[in-house]
C-alpha positions in Angstrom: 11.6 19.1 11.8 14.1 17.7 8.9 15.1 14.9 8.0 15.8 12.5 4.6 14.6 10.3 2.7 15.7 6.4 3.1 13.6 4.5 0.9 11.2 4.9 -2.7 9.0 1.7 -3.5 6.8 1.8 -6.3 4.1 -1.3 -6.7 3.2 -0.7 -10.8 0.5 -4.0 -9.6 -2.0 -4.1 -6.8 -1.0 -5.7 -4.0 1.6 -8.0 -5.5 5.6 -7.4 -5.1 7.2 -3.9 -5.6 10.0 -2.6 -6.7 12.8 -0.2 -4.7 13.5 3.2 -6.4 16.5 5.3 -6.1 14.7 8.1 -8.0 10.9 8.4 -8.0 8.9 10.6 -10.7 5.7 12.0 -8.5 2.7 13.8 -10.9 -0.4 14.8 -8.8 -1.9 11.6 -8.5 1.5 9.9 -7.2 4.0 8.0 -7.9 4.4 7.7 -11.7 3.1 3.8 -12.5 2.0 3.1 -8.9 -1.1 0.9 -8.3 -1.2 1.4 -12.1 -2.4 -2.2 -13.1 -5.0 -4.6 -11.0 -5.8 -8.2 -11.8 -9.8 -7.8 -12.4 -11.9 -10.8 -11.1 -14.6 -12.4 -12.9 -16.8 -11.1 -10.1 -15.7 -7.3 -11.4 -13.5 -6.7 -8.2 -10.1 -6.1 -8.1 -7.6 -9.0 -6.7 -6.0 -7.8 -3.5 -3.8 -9.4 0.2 -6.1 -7.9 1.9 -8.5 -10.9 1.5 -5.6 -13.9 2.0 -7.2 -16.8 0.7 -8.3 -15.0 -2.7 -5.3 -12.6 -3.2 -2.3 -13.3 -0.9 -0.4 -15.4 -3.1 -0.3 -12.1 -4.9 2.4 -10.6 -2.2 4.5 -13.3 -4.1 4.5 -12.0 -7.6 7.2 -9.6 -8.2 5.9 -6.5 -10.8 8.7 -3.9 -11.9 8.2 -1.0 -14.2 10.7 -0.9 -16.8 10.1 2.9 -18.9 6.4 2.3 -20.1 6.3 -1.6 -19.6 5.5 -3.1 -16.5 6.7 -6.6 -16.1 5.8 -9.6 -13.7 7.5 -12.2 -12.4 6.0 -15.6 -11.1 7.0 -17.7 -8.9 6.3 -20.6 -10.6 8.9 -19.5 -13.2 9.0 -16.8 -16.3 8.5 -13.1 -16.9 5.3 -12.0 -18.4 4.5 -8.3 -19.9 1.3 -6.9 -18.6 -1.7 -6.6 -21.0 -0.6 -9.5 -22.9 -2.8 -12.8 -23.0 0.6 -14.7 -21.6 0.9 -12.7 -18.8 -3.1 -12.9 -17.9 -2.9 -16.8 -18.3 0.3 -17.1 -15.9 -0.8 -15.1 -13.3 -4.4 -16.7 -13.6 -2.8 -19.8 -13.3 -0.7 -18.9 -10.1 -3.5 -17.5 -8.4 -6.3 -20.3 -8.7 -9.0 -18.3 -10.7 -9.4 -16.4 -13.7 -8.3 -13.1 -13.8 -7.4 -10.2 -16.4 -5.1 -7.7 -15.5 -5.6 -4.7 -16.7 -5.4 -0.5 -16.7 -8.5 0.2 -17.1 -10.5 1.0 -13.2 -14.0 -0.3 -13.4 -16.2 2.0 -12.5 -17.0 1.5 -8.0 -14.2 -0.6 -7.8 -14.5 -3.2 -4.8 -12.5 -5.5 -3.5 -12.8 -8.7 -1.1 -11.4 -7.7 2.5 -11.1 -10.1 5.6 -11.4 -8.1 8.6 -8.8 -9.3 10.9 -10.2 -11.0 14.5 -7.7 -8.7 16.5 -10.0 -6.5 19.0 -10.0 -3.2 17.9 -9.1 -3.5 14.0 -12.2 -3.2 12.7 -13.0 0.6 11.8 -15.5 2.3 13.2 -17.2 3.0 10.4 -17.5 -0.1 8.8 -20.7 -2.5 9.9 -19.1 -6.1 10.3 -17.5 -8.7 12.4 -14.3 -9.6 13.3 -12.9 -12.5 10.8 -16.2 -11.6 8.2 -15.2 -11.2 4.9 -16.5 -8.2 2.6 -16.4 -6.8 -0.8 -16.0 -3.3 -0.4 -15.6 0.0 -2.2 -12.2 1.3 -3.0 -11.3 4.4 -1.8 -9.3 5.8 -4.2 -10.5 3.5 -6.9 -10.0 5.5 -10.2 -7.8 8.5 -9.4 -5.5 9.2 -11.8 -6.3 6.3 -13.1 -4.7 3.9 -10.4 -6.0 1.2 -8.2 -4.6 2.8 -5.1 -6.6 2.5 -1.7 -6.2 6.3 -1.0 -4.4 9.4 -1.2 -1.6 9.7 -3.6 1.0 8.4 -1.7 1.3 6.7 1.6 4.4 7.5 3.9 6.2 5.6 6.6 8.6 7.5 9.3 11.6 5.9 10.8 10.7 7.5 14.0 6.7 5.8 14.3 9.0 2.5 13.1 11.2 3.0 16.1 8.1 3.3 18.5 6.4 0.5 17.1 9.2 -2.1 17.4 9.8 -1.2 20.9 6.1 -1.8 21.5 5.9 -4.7 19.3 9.7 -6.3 21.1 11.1 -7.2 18.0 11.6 -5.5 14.6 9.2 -4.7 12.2 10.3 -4.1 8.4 8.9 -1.1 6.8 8.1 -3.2 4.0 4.9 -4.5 6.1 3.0 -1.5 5.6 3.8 -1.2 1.7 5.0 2.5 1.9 6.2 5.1 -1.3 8.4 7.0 1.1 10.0 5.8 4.2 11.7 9.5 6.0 14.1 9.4 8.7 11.3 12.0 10.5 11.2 11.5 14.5 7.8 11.6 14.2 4.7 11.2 12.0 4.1 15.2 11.2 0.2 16.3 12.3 -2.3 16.5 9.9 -2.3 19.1 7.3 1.5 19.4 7.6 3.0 20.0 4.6 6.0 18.3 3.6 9.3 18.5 1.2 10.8 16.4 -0.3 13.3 16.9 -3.1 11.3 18.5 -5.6 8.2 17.1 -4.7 5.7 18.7 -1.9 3.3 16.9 -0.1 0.5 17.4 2.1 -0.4 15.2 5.0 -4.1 14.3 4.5 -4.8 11.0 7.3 -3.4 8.5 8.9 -3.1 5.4 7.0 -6.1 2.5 8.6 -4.2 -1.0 8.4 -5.8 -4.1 7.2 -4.2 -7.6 7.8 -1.7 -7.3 5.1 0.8 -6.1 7.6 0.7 -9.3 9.2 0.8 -12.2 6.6 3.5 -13.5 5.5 5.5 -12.9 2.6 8.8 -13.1 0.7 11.6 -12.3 3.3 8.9 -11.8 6.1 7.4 -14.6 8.2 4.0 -14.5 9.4 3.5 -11.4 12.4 -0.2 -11.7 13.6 0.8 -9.8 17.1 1.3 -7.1 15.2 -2.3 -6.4 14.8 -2.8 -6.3 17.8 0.2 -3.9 18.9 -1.7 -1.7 16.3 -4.8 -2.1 17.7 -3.5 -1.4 21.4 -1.6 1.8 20.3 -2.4 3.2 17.5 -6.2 3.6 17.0 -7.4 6.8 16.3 -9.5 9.2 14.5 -9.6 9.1 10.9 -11.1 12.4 9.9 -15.2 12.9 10.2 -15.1 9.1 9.6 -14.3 7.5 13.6 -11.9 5.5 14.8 -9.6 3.3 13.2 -5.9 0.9 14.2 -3.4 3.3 11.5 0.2 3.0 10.9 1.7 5.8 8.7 -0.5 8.9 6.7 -1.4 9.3 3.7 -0.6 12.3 2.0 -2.0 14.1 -1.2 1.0 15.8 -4.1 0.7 19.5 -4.6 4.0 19.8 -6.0 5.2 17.1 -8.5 8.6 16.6 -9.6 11.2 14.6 -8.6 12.7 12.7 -5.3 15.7 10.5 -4.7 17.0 8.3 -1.9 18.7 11.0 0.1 17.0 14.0 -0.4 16.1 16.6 2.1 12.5 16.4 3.8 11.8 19.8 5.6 8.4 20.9 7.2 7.7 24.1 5.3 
């Protein structure tokens, strides 16, 4: 199985805007910058779409990584640097409550998650109701530093994409599912596969369990709530030891950093 690779986004801030990459720097905890900043909560959780009416707005805050700065743009108008009292202010403004961000994981980070009321989206191994609201434990809270859900980077093929539009009847932009790596593969690869890409090697670890960010709307994307359950009606499966779960994409862990570029070669080695 080969094929390339068609798109790099990095998201330097939890769950608001990314940016596209032509050329992606990957250490062994992921993309370099990615998930590096999270606006903290006065409640100690991180801010995050996956609960909509605490974080969603932040799907419309644009952060970019510019060498070591990472920079966010507000809707409401003007450019703020990260880690400065400006750019804490703004974005507290924008989002209703008061919120810091920061580098700096606290330690069992949480965050507030609605669980969407489509049959079949909660996971298995999580206790609670359809349309409940939880503040739960982040996965991958803390590694390397980063505010990312799991694994080091999460990966989209164009051939699952194909499938899923012709299940869901319409298209479905990539950009749902907030991928690193979109590869023209025919197929998500099975567990354990390990991939290459450019310089970079990866290893497939799980498949990715989807939340309702996939569905909500956003810039350039109009609300898709049927597409929750399309991934609930075809795409629940196991999730290692854990149960069963609606995924979309895998999430795979970097044994080989280095570097990758919109084009490059993906081979199954």
């Amino acid at each position: 199985m080969r094929g390339a690779v068609v798109a790099i986004r990095g998201y330097p801030v939890k769950s608001a805007g990314g940016q596209a990459l032509q050329v992606a720097t990957c250490v062994t905890s992921g993309l370099k910058g990615d998930r590096s900043w999270g606006a903290i909560r006065q409640d100690g959780t991180v801010a995050s779409a996956k609960s909509p009416a605490r974080g969603g707005r932040l799907l419309y805050a644009h952060a970019r990584q510019e060498r070591e700065a990472v920079w966010l743009d507000l809707p409401q108008g003007g450019t703020f640097q990260a880690g400065t009292a400006a750019c804490d202010a703004a974005l507290s403004s924008f989002l209703g409550e008061a919120v810091v961000l920061s580098r700096e994981v606290p330690p069992g980070l949480r965050l507030h998650r609605l669980w969407p009321v489509a049959p079949g989206m909660v996971p298995d191994w999580q206790q609670a109701l359809p349309g409940s609201e939880a503040a739960t434990a982040v996965a991958g809270g803390a590694a390397g530093g980063s505010f990312r859900d799991f694994g080091a980077v999460h990966v989209v093929t164009a051939g699952a994409l194909r499938r899923l539009e012709g299940q869901q009847g319409q298209p479905v932009d990539p950009l749902r599912f907030r991928p690193n790596f979109v590869v023209d593969l025919p197929e998500d690869p099975p567990l354990g596969t390990v991939l290459r890409l450019g310089e970079v090697v990866l290893r497939v670890i799980l498949p990715t369990p989807r939340c309702v960010v996939p569905a909500l709307r956003q810039p350039g994307l109009d609300d898709m709530s049927s597409l929750l359950m399309t991934l609930a009606r075809e795409y629940r499966q196991p999730v290692g030891d854990l149960g069963s779960a609606a995924c979309f994409g895998f999430y795979a862990d970097i044994e080989v950093a280095g570097s990758v570029a919109i084009g490059a070669r993906v081979d199954v080695i």
